[in-house]
C-alpha positions as CSV (number, residue, x, y, z in Angstrom):
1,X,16.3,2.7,-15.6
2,X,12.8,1.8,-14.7
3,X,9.7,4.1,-13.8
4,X,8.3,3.2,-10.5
5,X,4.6,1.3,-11.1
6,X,3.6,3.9,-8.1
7,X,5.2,6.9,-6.3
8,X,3.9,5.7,-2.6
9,X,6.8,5.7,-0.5
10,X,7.8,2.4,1.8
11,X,5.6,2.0,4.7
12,X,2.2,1.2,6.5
13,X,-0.8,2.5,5.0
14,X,-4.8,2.0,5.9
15,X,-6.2,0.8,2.4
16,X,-9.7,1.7,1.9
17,X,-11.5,-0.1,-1.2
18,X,-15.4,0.4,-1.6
19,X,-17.9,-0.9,1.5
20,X,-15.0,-3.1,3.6
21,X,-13.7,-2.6,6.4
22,X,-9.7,-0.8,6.5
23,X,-7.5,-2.7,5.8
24,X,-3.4,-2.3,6.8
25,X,-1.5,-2.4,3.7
26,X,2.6,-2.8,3.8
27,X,4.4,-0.9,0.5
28,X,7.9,-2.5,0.3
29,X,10.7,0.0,-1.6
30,X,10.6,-2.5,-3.9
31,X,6.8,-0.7,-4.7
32,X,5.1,-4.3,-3.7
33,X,3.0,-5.2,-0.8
34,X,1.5,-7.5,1.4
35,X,-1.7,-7.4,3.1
36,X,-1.5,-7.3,6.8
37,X,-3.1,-10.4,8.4
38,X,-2.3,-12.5,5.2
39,X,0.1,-13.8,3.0
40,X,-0.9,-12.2,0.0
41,X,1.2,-9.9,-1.8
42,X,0.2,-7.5,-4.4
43,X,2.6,-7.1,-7.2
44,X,4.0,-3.3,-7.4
45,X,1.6,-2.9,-10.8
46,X,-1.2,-4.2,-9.5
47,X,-0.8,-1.2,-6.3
48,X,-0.8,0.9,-9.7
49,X,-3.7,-0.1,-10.5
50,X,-5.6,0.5,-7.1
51,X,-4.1,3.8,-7.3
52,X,-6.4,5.1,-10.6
53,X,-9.2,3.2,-9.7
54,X,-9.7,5.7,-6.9
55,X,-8.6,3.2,-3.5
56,X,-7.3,5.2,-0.8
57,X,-4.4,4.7,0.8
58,X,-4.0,6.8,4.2
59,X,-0.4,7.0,5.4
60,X,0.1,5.6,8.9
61,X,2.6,7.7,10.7
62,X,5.4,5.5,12.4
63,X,5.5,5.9,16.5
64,X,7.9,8.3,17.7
65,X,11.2,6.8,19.0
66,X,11.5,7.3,23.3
């Protein structure tokens, strides 16, 4: 058994690095992600990494069903 790179769960977060602008961030449950916008995806360690260098990552709550 592995140990996760990161303990944030699946979902949409804003992603908050430095002086830009949010960005949306997607975490797969694999612990990957993808930039919103792009086609660039961030390998699962290197989330781990934004993590302790102090990015923020705000949860975005999903819509309520109707």
């Amino acid at each position: 058994m592995t140990t996760p790179a990161h303990d944030l769960k699946p979902g949409y977060y804003w992603y908050y690095i430095e002086s830009d602008p949010p960005s949306i961030i997607h975490i797969r449950e694999t612990g990957e992600a993808s930039l919103m916008g792009s086609d660039y995806d961030v390998p699962a360690e290197d989330v781990a990494s934004m993590i302790q260098r102090g990015e923020q990552f705000i949860w975005i709550e999903p819509p309520l069903g109707r």
